[in-house]
N, C-alpha and C positions, 0 to 999 in steps of 0.2 A: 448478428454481426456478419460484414459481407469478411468475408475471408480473401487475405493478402495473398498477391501472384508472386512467387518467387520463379524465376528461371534459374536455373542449373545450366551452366553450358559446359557440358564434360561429361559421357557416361563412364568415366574411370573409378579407381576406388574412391578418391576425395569426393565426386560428385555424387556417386551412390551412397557413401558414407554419412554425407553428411544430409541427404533426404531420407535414409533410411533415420535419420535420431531426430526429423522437424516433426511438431507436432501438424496432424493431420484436422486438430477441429481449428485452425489458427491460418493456416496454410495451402493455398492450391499450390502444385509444385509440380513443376515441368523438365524432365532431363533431356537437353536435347543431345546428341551425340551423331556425330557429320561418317564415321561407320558403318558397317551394316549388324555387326554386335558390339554389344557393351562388354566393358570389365573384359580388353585381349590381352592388359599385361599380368591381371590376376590369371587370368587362362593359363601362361606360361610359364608363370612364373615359377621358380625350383623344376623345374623337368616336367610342370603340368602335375605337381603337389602344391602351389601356391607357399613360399613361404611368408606366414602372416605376420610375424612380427621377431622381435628377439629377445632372450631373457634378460636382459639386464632392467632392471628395476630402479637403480637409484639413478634420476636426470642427469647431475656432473657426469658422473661415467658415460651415460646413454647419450651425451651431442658430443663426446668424443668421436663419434664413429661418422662424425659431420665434418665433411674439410669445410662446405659454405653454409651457412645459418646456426651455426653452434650458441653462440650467445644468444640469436633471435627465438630458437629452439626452447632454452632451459625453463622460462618461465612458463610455454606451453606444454612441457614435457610433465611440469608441476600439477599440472590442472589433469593430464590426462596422458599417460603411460603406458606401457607393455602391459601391466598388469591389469590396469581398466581393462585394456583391448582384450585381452584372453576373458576377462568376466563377461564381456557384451556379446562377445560370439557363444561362448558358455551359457550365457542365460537363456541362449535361443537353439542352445540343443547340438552343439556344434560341440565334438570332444577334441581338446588339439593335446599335442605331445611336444616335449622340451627333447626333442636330440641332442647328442653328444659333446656338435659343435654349439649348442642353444640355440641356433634355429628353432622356431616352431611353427608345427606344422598341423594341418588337419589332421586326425586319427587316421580316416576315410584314405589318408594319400592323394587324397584328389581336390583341384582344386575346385572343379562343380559343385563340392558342398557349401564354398565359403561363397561363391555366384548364385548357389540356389538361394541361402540366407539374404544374401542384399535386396537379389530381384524379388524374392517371397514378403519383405519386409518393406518395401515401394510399393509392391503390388498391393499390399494389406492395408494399406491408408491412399488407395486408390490414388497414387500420383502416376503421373504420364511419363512414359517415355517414348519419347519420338529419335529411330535410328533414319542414318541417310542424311538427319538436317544439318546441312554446312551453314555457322551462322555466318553470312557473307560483312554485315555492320550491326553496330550497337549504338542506338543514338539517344542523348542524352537530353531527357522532356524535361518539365518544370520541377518536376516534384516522380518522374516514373523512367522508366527505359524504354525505348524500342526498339526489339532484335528483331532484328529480318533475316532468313534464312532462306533457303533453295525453293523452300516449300510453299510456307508462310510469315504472315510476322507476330510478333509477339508481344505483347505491354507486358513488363514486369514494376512490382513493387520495390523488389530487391533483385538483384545479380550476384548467384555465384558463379566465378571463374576459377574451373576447372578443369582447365582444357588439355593439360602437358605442354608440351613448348617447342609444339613444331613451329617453324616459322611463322606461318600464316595465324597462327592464335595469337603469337609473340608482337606482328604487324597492329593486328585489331587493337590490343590493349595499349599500346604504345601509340594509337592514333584517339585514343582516348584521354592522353596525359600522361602516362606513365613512364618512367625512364627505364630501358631496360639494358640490362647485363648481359652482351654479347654471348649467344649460347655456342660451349662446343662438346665434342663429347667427353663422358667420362665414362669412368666401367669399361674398358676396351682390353682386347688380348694384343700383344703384342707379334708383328710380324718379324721373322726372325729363319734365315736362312746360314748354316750353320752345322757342319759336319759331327756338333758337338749332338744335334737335335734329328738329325736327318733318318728317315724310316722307323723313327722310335716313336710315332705317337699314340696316344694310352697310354705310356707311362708317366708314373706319378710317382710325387716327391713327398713324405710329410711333413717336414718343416723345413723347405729350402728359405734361403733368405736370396734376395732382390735391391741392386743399389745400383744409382744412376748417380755416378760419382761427379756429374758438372753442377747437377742439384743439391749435391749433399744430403740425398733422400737414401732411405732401407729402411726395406720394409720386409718381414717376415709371415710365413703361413706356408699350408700345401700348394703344389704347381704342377704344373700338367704338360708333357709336350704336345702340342698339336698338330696337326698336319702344317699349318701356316706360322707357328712360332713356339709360344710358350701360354698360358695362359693360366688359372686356378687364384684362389683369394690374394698370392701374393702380390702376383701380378693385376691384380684388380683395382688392389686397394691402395699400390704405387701411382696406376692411372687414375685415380678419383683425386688421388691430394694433388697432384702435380698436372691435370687436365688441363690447366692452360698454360705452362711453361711448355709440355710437351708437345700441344696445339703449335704454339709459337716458333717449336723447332723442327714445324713438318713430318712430325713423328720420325725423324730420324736421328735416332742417338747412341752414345753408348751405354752397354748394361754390365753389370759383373754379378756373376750369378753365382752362389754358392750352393748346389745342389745338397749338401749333408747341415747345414744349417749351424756348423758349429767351427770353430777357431783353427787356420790353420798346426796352429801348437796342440790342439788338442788331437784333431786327426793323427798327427802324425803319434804321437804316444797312442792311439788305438792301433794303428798301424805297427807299432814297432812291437807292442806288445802282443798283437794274434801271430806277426812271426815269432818270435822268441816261444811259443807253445805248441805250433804248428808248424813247425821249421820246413818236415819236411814235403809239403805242400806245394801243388804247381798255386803258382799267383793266379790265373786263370779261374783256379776252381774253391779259390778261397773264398768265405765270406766276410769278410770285414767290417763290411756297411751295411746299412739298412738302405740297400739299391737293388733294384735289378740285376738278374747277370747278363740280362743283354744289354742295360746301359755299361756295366762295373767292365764288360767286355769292350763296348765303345770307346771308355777313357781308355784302358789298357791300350787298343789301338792307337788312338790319338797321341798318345805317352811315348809311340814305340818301344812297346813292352811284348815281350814273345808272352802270349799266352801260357805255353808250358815249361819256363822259366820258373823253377823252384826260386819259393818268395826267401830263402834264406841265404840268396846268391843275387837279388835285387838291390843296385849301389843305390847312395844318398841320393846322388843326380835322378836316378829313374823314381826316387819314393817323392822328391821335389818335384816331377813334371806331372807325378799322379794326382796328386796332393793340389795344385796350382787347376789341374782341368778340374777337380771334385769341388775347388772351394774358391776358388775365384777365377773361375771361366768367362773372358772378355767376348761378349758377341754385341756386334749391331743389329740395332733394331731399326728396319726402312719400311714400318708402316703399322696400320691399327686393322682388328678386325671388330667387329663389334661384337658385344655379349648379349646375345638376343635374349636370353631369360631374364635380364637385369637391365638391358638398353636403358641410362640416363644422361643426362647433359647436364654441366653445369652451366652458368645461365640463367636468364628470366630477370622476371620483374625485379629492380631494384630494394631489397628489401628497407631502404630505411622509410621509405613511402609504406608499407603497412605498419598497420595496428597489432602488435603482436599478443593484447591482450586478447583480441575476439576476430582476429587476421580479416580487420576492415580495409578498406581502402583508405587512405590518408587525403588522395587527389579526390575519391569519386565518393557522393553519398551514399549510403546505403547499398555497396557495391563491395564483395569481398573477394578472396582471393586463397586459393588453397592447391598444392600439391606442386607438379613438377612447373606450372608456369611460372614459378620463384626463384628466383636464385637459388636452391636449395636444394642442396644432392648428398648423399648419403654411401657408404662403402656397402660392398652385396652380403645379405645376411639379415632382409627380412626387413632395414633401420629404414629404404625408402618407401616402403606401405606405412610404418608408423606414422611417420611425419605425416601423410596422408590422411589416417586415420584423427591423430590428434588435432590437426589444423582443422577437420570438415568436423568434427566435434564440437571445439570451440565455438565455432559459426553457426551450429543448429543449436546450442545454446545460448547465443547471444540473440540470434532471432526469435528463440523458444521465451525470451524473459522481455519479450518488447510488450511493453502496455500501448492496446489500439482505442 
């Protein structure tokens, strides 16, 4: 039996994914990738430890962590989950670990284990990978494909499309038929200039909370100041749900930021009660909060509070402007930076046009579709490789059960 040409146009996780699970006596399989390496966001991904996936096990909970594709999600998530993903790296010798936050990770810390596994696993059913090839068109024969690239051209039987969604990939498929969903970014830190923020960065917060009161959005987790703003899960996972509201208003907005993550009434009874035991105490060298003292030093300034001001000589008014910077600090935000370890966009292919049972094409035959060219984006914490993993799954088992 002559064996069917599948092309793969994508060397990212969905496209390595999903030729590392096609069968090899059924299949020639081509990955082309218009780079000079494969697999650059697994490269970076967590600080260049790859984060591979996330603990959460039951589907409802896990397309929670989806502002776009959650419903299109649950019934793939059914067929193939975190917990598959951790057995398929497992089965092939690969130890990963559940962190704290449930991130998981390689044992190794690195992500060259989970690239050596893809490429090792391509490479062992002798499929090709061709880097450098930019597919320029994909043109659509009687019954096959023809990609033409920089290099060469290519007949396939089937097309997977798995490119991410820069532009130019976004152009190609949508001159094939497909409607697509305006991509903008998501995952972004916020730019933020801010007396409250200034010289302090590397400091960290662990359960600030985050709210963009013209959204009616908050959102809670650790934060981080940066050189350029704010940035850490909170801020992350406010930019992924709200990525095109905050697109629409040029990244320039208001934020109210609660550095201690908890209720001004509650503050304040922690407040009142370390003075009442600590009386005689400069305010300066108290510890109150779970802060820094060189941030806990910054509100005190910003407060106009003399550092050496015994805290049992500090009026309502000065516990009210302390209290007001700690837990609802108004700053504007006049811009995005990007989060290069998690870089996604919301965007892509219209999802009501795929097949969510085996993420076919709906427009095109024998032509699928898997990973970030979809509308489909995820909060940071391992959930956009799943998607990845489970979509290029599905598609190597839908092609793995075709009778030739």
């Amino acid at each position: 039996m002559k064996k069917k040409q599948v092309i793969i146009i994508g060397g990212g996780a969905a496209g390595f994914f999903c030729a590392a699970n096609l069968d090899e006596k059924l299949f020639e399989v081509t990955i082309l990738e218009q780079n000079s390496e494969v697999l650059q966001k697994v490269k970076i991904s967590g600080g260049g430890r790859c984060n591979v996936t996330h603990a959460c096990f039951d589907p409802k909970e896990l397309v929670s962590y989806y502002p776009r594709g959650n419903k299109e999600l649950l019934s793939v998530f059914h067929k193939f989950q975190p917990g598959d993903t951790m057995e398929w790296f497992e089965q092939r010798n690969v130890s990963l670990k559940i962190e704290k936050d449930n991130r998981i990770f390689p044992e190794s810390n690195s992500s060259q284990t989970i690239i050596h596994t893809l490429t090792n696993e391509v490479s062992r059913k002798n499929f090709q990978v061709k880097t450098k090839s930019v597919v320029l068109e994909i043109d659509k024969l009687e019954n096959r494909y023809l990609v033409k690239t920089n290099e060469q051209n290519y007949f396939a039987d089937y097309v997977v499309y798995a490119t991410g969604s820069s532009p130019k990939s976004l152009k190609l498929i949508q001159n094939l038929g497909h409607q697509i969903v305006e991509a903008v970014p998501s995952l972004f830190t916020f730019n933020i200039k801010n007396e409250t923020l200034k010289d302090l960065m590397g400091t960290s917060f662990a359960h600030a909370e985050v709210a963009i009161p013209k959204l009616k959005m908050v959102e809670s987790g650790p934060m981080l100041i940066t050189h350029w703003g704010l940035s850490g899960p909170a801020i992350l996972k406010i930019s992924a749900w709200k990525a095109r509201e905050l697109a629409a208003a040029k990244y320039q907005f208001e934020i109210l930021v609660n550095f201690l993550g908890i209720d001004l009434e509650t503050a304040e009874e922690i407040f009142k009660k370390f003075r009442q035991n600590h009386p005689k105490k400069t305010i300066g060298s108290s510890k109150i909060f779970e802060i820094t003292s060189r941030f806990w030093h910054r509100i005190l300034w910003l407060s106009k509070v003399d550092l050496e001001k015994n805290i049992s000589n500090i009026s309502a008014k000065e516990i009210q402007w302390i209290l007001t910077n700690l837990c609802a600090n108004s700053m504007k935000v006049s811009g995005k930076s990007t989060y290069k370890e998690e870089f996604v966009t919301a965007g892509g292919v219209d999802l009501k046009e795929i097949n969510f049972k085996n993420m076919s094409s709906k427009i095109l035959e024998n032509f699928y579709l898997a990973g970030e060219v979809l509308d489909i984006d995820a909060v940071t914490g391992g959930f956009n490789f799943q998607a990845c993993w489970s979509e290029a799954w599905l598609i190597a088992q839908d092609l793995n059960s075709k009778v030739f």
